[in-house]
DSSP file (Angstrom, degrees, kcal/mol; ACC not computed):
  #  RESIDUE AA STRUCTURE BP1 BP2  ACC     N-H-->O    O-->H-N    N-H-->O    O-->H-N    TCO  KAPPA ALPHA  PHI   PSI    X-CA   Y-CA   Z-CA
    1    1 A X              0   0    0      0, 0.0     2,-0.2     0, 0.0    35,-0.1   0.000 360.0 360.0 360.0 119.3  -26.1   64.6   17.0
    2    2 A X        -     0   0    0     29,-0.0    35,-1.3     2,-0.0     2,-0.4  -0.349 360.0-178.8   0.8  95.8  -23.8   62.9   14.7
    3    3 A X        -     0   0    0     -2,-0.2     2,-0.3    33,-0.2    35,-0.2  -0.983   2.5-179.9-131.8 132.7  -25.2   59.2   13.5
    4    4 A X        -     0   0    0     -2,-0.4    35,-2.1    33,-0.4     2,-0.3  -0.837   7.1-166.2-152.6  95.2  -22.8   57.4   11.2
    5    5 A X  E     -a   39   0A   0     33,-0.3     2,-0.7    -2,-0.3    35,-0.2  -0.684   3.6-160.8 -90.6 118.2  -24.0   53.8   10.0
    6    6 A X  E     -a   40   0A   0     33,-1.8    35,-2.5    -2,-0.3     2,-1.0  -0.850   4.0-167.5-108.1 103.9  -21.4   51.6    8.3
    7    7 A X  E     -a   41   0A   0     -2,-0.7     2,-0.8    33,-0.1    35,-0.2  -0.687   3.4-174.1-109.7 113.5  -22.7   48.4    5.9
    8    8 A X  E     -a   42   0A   0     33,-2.3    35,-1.3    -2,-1.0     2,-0.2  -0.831  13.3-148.2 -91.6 101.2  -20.0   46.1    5.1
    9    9 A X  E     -a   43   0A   0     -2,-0.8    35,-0.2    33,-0.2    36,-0.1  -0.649  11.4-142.6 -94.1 149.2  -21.4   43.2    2.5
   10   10 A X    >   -     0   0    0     33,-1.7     3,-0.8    -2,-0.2     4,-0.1  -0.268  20.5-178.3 -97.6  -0.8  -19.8   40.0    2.8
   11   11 A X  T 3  S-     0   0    0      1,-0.3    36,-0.1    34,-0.2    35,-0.1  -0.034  84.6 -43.1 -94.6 121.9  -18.9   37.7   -0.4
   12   12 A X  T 3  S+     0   0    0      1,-0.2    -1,-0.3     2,-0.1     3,-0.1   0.616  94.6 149.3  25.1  72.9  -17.3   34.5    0.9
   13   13 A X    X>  +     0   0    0     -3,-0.8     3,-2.8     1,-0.1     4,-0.9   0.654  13.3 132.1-101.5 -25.8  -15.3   36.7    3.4
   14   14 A X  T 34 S+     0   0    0      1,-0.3     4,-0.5     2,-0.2    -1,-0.1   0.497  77.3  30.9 -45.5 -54.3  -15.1   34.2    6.1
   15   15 A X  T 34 S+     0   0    0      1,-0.1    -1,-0.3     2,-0.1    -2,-0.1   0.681 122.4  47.6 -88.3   1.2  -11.2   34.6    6.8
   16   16 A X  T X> S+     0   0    0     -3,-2.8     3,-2.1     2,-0.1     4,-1.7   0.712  95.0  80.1-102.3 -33.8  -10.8   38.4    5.9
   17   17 A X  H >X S+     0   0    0     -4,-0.9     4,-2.1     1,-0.3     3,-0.9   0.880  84.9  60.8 -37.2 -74.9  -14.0   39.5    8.0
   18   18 A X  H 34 S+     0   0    0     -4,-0.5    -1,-0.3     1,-0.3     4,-0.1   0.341 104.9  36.6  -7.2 -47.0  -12.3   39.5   11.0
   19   19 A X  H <> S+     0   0    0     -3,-2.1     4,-0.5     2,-0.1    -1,-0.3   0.546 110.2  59.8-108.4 -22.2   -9.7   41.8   10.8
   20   20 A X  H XX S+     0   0    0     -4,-1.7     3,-2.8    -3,-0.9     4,-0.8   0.970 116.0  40.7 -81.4 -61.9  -11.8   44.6    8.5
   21   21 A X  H >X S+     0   0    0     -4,-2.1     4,-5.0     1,-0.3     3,-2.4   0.933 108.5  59.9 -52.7 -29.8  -14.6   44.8   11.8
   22   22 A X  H 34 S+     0   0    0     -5,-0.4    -1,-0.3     1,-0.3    -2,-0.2   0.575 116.1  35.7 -84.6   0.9  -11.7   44.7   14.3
   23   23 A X  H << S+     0   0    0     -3,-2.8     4,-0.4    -4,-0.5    -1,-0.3   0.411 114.1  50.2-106.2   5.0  -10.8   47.8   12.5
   24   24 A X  H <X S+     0   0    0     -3,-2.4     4,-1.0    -4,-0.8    -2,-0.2   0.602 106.6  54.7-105.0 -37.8  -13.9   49.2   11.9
   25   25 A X  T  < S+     0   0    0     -4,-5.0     4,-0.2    -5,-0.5    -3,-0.2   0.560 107.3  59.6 -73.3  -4.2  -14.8   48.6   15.7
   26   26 A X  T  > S+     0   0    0     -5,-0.1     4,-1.4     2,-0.1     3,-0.5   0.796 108.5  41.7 -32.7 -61.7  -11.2   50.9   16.1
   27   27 A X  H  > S+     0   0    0     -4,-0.4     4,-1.3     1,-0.2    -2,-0.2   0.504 107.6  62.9 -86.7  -5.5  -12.8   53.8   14.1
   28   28 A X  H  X S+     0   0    0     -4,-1.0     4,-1.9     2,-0.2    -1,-0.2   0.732 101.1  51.5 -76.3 -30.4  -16.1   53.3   16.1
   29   29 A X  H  4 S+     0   0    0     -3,-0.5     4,-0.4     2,-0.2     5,-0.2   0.961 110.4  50.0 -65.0 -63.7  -14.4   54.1   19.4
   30   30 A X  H  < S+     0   0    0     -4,-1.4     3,-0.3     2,-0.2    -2,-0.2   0.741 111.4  45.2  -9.8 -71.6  -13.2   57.0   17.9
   31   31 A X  H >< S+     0   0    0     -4,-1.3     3,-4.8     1,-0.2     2,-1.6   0.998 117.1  44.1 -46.8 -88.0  -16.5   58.1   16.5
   32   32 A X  G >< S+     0   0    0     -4,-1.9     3,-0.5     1,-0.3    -1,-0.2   0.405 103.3  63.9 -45.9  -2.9  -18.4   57.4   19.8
   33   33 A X  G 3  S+     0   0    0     -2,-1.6    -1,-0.3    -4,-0.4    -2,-0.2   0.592 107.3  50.6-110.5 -32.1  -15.3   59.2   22.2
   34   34 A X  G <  S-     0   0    0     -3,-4.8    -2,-0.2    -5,-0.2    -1,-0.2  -0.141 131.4-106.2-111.4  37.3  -16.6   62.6   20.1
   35   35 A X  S <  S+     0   0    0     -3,-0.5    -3,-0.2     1,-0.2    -4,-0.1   0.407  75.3 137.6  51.1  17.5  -19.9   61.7   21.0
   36   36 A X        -     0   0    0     -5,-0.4     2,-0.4    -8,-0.1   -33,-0.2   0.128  49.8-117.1 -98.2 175.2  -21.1   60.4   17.8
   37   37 A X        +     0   0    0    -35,-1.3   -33,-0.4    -3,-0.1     2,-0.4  -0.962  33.8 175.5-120.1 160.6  -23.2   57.4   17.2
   38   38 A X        +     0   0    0     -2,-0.4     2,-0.3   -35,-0.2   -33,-0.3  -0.997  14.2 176.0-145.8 151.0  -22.0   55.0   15.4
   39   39 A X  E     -a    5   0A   0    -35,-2.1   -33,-1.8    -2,-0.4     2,-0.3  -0.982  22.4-141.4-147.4 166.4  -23.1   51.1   14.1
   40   40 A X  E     -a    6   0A   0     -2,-0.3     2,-0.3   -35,-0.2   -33,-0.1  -0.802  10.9-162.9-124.7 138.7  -21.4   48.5   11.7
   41   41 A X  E     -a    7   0A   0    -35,-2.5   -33,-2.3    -2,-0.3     2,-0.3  -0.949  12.1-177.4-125.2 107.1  -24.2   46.5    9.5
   42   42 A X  E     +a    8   0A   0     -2,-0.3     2,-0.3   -35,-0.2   -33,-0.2  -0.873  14.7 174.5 -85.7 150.8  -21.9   43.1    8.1
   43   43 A X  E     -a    9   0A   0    -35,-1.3   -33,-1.7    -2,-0.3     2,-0.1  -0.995  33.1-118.2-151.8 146.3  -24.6   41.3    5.7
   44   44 A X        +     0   0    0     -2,-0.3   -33,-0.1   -35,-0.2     2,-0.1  -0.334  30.8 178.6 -69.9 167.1  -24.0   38.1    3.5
   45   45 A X        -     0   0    0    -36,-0.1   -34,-0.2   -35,-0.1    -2,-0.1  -0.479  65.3 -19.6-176.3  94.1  -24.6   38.9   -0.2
   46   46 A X  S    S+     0   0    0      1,-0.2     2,-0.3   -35,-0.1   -35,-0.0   0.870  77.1 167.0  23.9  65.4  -23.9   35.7   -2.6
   47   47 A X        -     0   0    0    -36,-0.1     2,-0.6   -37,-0.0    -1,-0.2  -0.746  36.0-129.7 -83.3 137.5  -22.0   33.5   -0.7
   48   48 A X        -     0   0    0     -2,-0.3     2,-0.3     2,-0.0    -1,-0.0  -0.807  22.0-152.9 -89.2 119.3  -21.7   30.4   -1.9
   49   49 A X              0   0    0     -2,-0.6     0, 0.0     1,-0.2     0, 0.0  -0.599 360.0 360.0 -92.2 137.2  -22.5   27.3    1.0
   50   50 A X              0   0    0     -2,-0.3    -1,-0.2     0, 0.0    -2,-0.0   0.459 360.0 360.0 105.5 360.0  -21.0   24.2    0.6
């Protein structure tokens, strides 16, 4: 079986985020249709609060 793990780090991404998963959850359908596995890891990584 196929297993394919995606990790997408973050830097004050907050308005760009959106459209990079809604295309990464595109190419996961893909993946998963050919029986594959697939998951998307997004993770913060020095963002600045406040």
């Amino acid at each position: 079986m196929v297993r394919i793990s995606g990790l997408v780090p973050a830097f004050n991404e907050a308005q760009g985020l959106a459209g990079t998963l809604a295309g990464i959850r595109t190419a996961m359908a893909v993946f998963e249709a050919r029986g594959w596995a697939a998951e998307a890891i997004a993770h913060q990584v020095g963002t600045a609060i406040g």
